[in-house]
N, C-alpha and C positions, 0 to 999 in steps of 0.2 A: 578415219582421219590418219593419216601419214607423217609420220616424224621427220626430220631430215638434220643435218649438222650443219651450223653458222659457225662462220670462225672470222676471228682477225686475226694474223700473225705480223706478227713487229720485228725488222731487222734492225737497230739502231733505234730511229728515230723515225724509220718509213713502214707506216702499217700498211697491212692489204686485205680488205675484207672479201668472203666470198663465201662456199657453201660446197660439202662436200657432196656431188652429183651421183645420181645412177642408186644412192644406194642409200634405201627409208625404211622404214620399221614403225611398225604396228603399234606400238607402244613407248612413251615416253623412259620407259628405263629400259628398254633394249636400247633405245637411241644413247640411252648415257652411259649403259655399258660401252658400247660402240666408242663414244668420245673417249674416254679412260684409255682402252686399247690404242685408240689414235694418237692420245699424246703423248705416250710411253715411245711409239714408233716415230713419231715425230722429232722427238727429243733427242732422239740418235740420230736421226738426220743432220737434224738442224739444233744442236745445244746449246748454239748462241740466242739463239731465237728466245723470244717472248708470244703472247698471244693469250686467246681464251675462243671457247666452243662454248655454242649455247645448242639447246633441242628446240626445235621449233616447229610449228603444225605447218603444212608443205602451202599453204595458202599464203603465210607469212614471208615465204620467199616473193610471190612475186611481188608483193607490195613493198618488201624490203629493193629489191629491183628497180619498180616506182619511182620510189621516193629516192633514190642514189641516183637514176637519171638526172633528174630535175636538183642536182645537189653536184652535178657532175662528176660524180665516184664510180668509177667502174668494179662493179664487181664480179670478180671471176673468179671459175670453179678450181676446188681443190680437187689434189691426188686424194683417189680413195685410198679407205687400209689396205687396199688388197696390190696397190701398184707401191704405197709405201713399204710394205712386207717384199714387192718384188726387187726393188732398188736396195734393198738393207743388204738379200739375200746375194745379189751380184757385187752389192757395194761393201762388205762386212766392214764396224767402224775399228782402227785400228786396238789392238790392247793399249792400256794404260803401262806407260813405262816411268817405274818409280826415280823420283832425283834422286840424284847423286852428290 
């Protein structure tokens, strides 16, 4: 059985749910390792941002799919860690400049 990451993230008041692709793991706490690391890097992205990840058995996607068709929610795929790590690395976020 295959793990995989669900996620909503929330800008304001507009959520977007979806799932992070390409990349599952064996085990329910490799996958929640995996989330941890994500939202540390996410956070630097995006620090306005809200949201929440869940681990889910990869079967649960398509039926989460499903049922959002038929609900008219599209859900689409997240940036893995590994493109969020590459956008940080070109993107560095800037230092914290103390007031004055």
């Amino acid at each position: 059985m295959n793990w995989i990451v669900a996620l909503v993230i929330c800008f304001g008041q507009t959520c977007q749910p979806g799932w992070v692709p390409t990349d599952t793991f064996a085990s329910k706490a490799d996958c929640e390792m995996y989330s941890e690391l994500y939202v540390e890097k996410a956070r630097t992205i995006y620090p306005d941002s809200q949201g929440q990840l869940f681990c889910i058995v990869e079967d649960a996607l398509a039926e989460a799919k499903d049922m959002a068709v038929k609900e008219g929610i599209v859900l689409k795929p997240a940036p893995t860690l590994a493109m969020l790590n590459d956008f940080i690395e070109k993107n560095p976020p800037a230092p914290d400049v103390p007031k004055q």
